[in-house]
N, C-alpha and C positions, 0 to 999 in steps of 0.2 A: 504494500500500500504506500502511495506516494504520499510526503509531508512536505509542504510548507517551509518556508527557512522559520517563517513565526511561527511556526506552528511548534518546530526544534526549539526555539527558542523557549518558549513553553513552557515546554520537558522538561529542559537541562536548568530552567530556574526551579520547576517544581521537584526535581530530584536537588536540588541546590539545598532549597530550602528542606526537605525531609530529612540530609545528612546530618543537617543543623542539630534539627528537631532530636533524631538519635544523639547526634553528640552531646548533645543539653542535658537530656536524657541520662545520658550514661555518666555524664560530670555530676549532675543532681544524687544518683545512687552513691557514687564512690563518695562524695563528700558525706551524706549520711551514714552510709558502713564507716566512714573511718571514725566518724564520733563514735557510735556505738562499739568499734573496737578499742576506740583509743579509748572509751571510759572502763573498758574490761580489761586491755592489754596494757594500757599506756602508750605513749607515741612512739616508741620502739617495735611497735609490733611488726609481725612480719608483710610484706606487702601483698601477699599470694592471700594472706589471709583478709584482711581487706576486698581485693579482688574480690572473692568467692563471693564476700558478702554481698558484694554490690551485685554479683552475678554476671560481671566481665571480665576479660582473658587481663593477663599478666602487662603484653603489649598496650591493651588500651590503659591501664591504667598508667606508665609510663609516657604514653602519647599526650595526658592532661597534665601528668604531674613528674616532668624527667629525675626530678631532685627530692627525698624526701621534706625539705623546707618548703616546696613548692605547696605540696599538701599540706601542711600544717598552717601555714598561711591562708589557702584557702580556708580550710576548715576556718583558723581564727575569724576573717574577713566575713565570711558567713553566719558567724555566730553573732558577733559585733552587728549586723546588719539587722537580725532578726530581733535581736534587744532593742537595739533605737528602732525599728517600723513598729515596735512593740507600744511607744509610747501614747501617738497618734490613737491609735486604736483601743488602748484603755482612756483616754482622753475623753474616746466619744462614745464610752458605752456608761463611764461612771462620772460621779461627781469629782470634783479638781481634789480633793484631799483621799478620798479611795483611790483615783486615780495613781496619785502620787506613791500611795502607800504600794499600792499592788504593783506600780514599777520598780520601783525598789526590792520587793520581793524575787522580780523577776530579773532583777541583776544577779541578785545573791545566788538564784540557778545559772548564771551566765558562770560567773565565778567560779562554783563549788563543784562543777560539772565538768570542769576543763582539765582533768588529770593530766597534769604534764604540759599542758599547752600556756597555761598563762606564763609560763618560765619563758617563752619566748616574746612577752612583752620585755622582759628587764636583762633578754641576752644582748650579750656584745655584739653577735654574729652577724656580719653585716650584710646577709639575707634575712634579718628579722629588722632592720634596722628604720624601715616605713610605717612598720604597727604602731606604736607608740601613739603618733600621731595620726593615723588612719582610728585609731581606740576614739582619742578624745573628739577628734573631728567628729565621730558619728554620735558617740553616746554623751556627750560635751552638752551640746542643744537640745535634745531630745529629754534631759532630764534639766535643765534651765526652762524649755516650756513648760513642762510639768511645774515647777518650783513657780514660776512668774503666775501661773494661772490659779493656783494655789494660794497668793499672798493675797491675791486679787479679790480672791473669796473672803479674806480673812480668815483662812485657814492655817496659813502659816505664817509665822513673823515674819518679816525682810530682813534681809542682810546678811543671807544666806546661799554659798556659791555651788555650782553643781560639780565642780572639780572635788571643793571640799568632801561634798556627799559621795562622790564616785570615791574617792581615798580612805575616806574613815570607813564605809561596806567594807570593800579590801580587806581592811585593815582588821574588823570584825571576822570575814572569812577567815582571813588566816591566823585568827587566833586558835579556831578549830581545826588544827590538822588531820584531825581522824575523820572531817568532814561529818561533822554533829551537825547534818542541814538544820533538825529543829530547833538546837539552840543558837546557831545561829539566825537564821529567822527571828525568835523570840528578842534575842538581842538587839537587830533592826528593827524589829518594831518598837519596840524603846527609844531607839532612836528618834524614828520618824514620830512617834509618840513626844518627842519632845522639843520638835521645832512646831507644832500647833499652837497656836492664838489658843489665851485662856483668858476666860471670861473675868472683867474687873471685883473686886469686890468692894 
């Protein structure tokens, strides 16, 4: 059957774009298998095992990620993404000081979740060397919105910075190294329990 040059043309966009679609695909699995192995193995795990998880061959998973930093990176950049779009959207389901509180909660899973990985916000390594500020860039605003909308309410007092809040969590995570998420939690909410407006008397 005879084709068209546009008609070729077509095709080889709509095979174009289907590669994509797989590739997407196949990047989406392997970043999720490596969370889930990297919170059972740690980031040393083997890559074959990863693979498996994701459910593709050894090759592909090199073709996304040639360098194990590459993967960890991702993963990081992934997870930092998912906490700050997290914001927005507890924003506009709850009021500004739930809101606040339940982002908060949901760093503390950013944090406590990252076996091995948050080591490479504070390496030397100068393949980790863009996190830092890829971290704050995203999760920076995203909890400064929450905080401004917040005071706004008279929920929370002013004069209160989102760097601070993102350092002192931290700072509570890793007071619990055996990763005690509930008391950790308990702990931030204390926290966030204590930058709240209190009624005069």
């Amino acid at each position: 059957m005879h084709t068209t040059p546009q008609e070729e043309g077509v095709a080889e966009t709509t095979s174009a774009r289907g590669k994509r679609a797989d590739a997407q695909r196949n990047l989406d699995r392997l970043l999720e298998a490596a969370m889930d192995v990297f919170a059972k193995s740690g980031v040393d795990a083997p890559v074959r095992e990863i693979a498996e998880r994701a459910g593709v061959g050894v090759g592909t998973f090199y073709r996304h990620f040639p360098q194990r930093a590459d993967l960890i990176i991702a993963v990081m950049k992934s997870q930092i993404d998912a906490c700050a779009d997290a914001a927005p959207l507890l924003a506009a389901e709850h009021d500004a000081g739930e809101a606040l509180a339940r982002w908060m909660q949901r760093y503390v899973d950013f944090i406590v979740t990252k076996r091995g990985l948050s080591s490479a916000l504070q390496s030397d390594s100068a393949a980790y060397a863009a996190l830092p500020d890829y971290f704050y860039s995203r999760l920076r605003p995203a909890l400064s919105s929450l905080l401004q909308a917040a005071v706004d309410k008279d929920v929370i007092r002013p004069g209160y910075e989102a760097d601070e809040l993102l350092r002192a969590v931290a700072t509570l995570c890793n007071a619990n190294p055996d990763e005690d998420t509930a008391a950790t939690r308990r702990m931030v909410g204390l926290l966030v329990d204590g930058l709240r407006c209190r009624p005069s008397v």
